[in-house]
ZAMARGU-4260 file (C-alpha; in steps of 0.2 Angstrom, whole numbers, plus 5000, padded with zeros to 4 digits):
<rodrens>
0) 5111/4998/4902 | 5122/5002/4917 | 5141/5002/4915 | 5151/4988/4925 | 5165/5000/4929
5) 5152/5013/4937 | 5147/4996/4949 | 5160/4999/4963 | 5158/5000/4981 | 5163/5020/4979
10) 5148/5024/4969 | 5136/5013/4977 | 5143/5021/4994 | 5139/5041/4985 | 5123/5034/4981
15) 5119/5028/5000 | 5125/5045/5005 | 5114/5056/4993 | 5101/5046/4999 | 5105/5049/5016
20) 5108/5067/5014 | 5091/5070/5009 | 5082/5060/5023 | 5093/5068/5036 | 5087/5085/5029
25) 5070/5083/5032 | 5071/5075/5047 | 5082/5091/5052 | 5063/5101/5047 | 5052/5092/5055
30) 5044/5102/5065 | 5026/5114/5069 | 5021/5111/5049 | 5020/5093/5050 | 5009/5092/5065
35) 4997/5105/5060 | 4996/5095/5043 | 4992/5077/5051 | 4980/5086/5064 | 4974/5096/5049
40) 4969/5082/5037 | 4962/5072/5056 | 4949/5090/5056 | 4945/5088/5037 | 4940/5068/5040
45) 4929/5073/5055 | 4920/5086/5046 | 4917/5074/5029 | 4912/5062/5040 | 4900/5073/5049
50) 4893/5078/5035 | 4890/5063/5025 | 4882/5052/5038 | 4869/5068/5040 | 4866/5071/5026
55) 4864/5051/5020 | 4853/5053/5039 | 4842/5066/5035 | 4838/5066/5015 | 4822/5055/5008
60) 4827/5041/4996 | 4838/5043/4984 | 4845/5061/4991 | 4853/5052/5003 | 4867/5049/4990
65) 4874/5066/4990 | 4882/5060/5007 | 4891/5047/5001 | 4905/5055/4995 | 4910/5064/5010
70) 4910/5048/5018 | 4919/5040/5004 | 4931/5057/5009 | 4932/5052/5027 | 4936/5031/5026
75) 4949/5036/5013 | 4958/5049/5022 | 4958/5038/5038 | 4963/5023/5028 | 4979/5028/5020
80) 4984/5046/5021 | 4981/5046/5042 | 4981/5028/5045 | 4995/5020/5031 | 5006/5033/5035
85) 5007/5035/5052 | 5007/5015/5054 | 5023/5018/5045 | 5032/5028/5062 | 5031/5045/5051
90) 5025/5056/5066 | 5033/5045/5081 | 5044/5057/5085 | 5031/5071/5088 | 5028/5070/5108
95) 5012/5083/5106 | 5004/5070/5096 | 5002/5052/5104 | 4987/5049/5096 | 4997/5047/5079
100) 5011/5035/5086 | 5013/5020/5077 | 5010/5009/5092 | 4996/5019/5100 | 4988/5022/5084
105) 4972/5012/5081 | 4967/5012/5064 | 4951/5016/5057 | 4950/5001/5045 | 4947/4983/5046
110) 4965/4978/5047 | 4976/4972/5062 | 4990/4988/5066 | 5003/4975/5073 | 5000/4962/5058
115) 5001/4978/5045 | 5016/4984/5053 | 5026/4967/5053 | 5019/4962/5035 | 5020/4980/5027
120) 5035/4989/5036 | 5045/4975/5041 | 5046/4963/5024 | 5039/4973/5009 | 5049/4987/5015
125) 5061/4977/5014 | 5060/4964/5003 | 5051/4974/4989 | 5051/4965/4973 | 5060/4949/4980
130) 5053/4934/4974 | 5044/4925/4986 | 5052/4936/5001 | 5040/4950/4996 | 5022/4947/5001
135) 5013/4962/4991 | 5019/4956/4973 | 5004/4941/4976 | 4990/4949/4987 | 4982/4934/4991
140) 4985/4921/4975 | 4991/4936/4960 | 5002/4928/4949 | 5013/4943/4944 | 5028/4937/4935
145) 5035/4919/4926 | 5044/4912/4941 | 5027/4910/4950 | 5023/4893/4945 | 5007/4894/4934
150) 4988/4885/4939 | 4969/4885/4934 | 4966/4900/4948 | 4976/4912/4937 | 4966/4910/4921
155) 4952/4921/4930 | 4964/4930/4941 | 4959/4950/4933 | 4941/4945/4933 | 4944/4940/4951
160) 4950/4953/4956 | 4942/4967/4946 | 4925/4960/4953 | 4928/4951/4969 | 4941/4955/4981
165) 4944/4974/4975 | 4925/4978/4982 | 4933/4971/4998 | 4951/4973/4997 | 4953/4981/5016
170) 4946/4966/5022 | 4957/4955/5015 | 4974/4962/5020 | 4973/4952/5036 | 4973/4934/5027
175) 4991/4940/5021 | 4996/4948/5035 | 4989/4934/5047 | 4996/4920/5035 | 4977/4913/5029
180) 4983/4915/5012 | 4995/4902/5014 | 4984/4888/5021 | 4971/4894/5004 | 4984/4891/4993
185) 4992/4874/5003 | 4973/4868/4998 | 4970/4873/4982 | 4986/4873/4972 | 4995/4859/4968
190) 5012/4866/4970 | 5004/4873/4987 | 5014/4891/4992 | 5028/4889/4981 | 5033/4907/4971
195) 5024/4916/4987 | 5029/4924/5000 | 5023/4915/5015 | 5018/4922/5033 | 5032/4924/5048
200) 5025/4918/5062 | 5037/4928/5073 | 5024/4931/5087 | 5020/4911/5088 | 5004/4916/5086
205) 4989/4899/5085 | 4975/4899/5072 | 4964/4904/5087 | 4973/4919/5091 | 4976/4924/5071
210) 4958/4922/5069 | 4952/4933/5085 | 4964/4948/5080 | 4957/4947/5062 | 4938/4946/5067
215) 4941/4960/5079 | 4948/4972/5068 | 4933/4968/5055 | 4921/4970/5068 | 4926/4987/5072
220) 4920/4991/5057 | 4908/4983/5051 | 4896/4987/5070 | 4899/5004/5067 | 4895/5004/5050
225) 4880/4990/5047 | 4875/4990/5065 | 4877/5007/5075 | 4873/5020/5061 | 4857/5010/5052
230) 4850/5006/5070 | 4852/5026/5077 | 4844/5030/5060 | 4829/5018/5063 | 4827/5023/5080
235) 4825/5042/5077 | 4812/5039/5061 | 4825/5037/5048 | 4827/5022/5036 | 4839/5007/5041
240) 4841/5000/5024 | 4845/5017/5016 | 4862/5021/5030 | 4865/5003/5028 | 4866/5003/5009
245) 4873/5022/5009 | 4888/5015/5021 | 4888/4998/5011 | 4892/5011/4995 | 4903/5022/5002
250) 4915/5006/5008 | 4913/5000/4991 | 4921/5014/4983 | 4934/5016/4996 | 4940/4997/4993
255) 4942/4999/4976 | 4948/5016/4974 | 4967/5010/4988 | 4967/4993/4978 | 4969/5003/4963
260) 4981/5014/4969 | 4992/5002/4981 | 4994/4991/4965 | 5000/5001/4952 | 5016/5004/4959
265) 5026/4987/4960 | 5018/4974/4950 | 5023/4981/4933 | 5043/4984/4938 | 5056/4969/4936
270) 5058/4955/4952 | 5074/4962/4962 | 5090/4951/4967 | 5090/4946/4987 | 5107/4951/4986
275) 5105/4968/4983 | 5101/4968/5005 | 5117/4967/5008 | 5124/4984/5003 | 5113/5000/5007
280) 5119/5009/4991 | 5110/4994/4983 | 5095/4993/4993 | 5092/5011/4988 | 5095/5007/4970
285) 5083/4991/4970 | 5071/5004/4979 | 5068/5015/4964 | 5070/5001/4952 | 5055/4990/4959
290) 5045/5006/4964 | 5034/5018/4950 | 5025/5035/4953 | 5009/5041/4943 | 5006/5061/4942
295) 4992/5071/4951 | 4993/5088/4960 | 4991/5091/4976 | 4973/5086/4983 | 4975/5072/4971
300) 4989/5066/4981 | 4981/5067/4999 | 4966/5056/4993 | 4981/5044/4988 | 4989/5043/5004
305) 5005/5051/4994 | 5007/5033/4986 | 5010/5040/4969 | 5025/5047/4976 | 5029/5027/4977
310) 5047/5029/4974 | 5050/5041/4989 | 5037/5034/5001 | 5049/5018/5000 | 5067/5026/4999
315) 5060/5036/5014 | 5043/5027/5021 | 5047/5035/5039 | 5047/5054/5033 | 5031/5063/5033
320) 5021/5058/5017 | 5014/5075/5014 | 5034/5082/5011 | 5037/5067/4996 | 5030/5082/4981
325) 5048/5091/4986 | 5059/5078/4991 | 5054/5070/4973 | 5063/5086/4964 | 5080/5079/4974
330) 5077/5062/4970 | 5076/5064/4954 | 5092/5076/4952 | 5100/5062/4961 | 5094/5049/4949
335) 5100/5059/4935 | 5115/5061/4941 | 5121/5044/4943 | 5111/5038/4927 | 5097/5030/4941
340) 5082/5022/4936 | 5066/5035/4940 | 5050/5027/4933 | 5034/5037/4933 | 5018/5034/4923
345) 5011/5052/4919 | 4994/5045/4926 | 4982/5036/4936 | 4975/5029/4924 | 4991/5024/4913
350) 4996/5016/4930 | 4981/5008/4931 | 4981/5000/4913 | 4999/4994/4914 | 4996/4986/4928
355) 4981/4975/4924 | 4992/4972/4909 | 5002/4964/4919 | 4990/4953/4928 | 4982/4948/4911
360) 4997/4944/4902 | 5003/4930/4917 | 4987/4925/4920 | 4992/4914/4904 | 5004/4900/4907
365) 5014/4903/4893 | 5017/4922/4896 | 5037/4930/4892 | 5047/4924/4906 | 5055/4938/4916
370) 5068/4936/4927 | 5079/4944/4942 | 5090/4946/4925 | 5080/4961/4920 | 5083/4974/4935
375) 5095/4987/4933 | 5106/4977/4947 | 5109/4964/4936 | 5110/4973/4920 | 5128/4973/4922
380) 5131/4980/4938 | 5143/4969/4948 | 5136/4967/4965 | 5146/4973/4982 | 5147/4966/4996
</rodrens>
């Protein structure tokens, strides 16, 4: 447990600054590497994806499933280690490369950009970890810790889950981002969105509008996928039912394989304090303490969009994923040095089963309450204003 007397406004200023330090190196870099390295892994998805749909195209029968995994290869790279990242502003500052600008950028996913970027950059970012301020410790109606007030939905909530919206979690990110979480949860639970962070309607947008940007970013996809591809292969003597379920597969595997990598990071570390917003030092320190990394090597990472490097994608989300491997070596000797919290499980699949513990153990009513009271803030660290 943290010292009070290490709690002062000096140290949580050193800490800020280390911090800063690091960031303000790489950005120092940034340079010819990370283009060639976006515009890289942009070549890779194009080739996988060639390949897969030909080869899902041209073999008979069964055969047709050796493409699936280079297309599995091509949604995932698009989804999270192209799309998630460069939502996040990571390669804004390269003028050869409009095409992966945050605001140009049009994702190849069935998600609306300006709804992710509000959602995801602007309160998770943010907010990670504060009760209901942070929308991703709930993804829909999760019940995640004891201060979420408990009701008949949570009983099944890993079966849920496990079976129903992983198979199709890309396609529900827009009911949070677009606030149609809020009105399920206003009809079904009889404490209606209390202990969830509810959608900011910043944009004023009507439920005409929310529901148009939503179907339109689904559509995108699903035409492409379940209309274009099976109809091409149908007209040039092919089967339409064997692209259609080869694509169907393919999207399958993509959807579970980000849920279970997006929520193996969060939901098993303590709920922060808001307070910790107002101090920077703090922020960075609520950062690593809501945030855990799972090992891989370096392939392994890409086809995670870099998200088990969790702690240094959200101590630095607008740096260049693909540099978090080495700026991890200076975050932890950071860590260290101020007796930091660094949390990292030394697996995906250790990652994996914590987490589901978590969502077993509060899908019962009468689960061990934790509290704000457990983070390392509050763990006798005085707060500075």
């Amino acid at each position: 447990m943290p010292h009070s007397e290490d709690s002062t406004k000096q140290r949580f200023e050193e800490i800020h600054q280390a911090f800063e330090d690091i960031k303000q190196k790489q950005r120092d870099d940034l340079g010819e590497k990370d283009i060639r390295y976006i515009t890289g892994i942009r070549r890779y998805s194009r080739i996988f994806e060639v390949i897969g749909r030909g080869l899902i195209w041209l073999l008979p029968g069964p055969f047709a499933l050796f493409g699936v995994p280079f297309l599995f290869l091509h949604r995932n790279l698009e989804a999270i280690e192209i799309g998630h990242n460069v939502l996040h502003g990571q390669y804004d500052s390269f003028e050869q490369i409009p095409q992966f600008h945050s605001r140009k950028f049009r994702w190849k996913a069935p998600m609306d950009e300006a709804a992710w970027r509000q959602e995801h950059n602007g309160i998770h970012h943010v907010h990670t970890n504060v009760y209901e301020k942070d929308p991703d410790l709930n993804h829909g109606f999760l019940r995640t810790n004891s201060k979420t007030p408990h009701n008949k939905w949570h009983w099944f909530q890993v079966p849920i889950y496990l079976l129903f919206v992983y198979p199709t979690m890309l396609y529900n990110f827009d009911a949070q981002n677009l606030g149609n979480n809020d009105k399920f949860r206003e009809r079904r639970f009889p404490l209606g969105n209390k202990g969830y962070a509810t959608f900011e309607n910043t944009e004023e947008l009507s439920d005409a509008d929310r529901k148009k940007r939503h179907q339109r970013a689904v559509w995108r996809v699903w035409v492409k996928e379940y209309a274009l591809f099976p109809l091409l292969a149908l007209m040039t003597g092919y089967g339409f039912f064997k692209v259609f379920l080869a694509n169907l597969l393919a999207d399958v595997l993509n959807n579970y394989w980000i849920a279970l990598t997006i929520q193996a990071t969060h939901l098993t570390e303590p709920l922060q304090p808001e307070e910790a917003l107002k101090n920077k030092g703090q922020w960075y320190v609520s950062q690593l303490d809501s945030s855990v990394n799972f090992k891989g090597n370096r392939w392994q990472s890409i086809l995670w969009g870099h998200l088990n490097y969790q702690v240094e994608h959200h101590l630095f989300p607008d740096i260049p994923a693909h540099r978090y491997p080495d700026m991890a070596i200076e975050v932890q000797a950071v860590c260290e040095k101020y007796n930091l919290p660094y949390k990292s499980n030394k697996n995906w699949w250790q990652a994996i089963r914590n987490y589901i513990g978590v969502l077993w153990k509060f899908s019962f009513k009468d689960a061990k309450p934790t509290t704000e009271d457990l983070c390392y803030l509050n763990q006798g660290v005085r707060h500075v204003k």
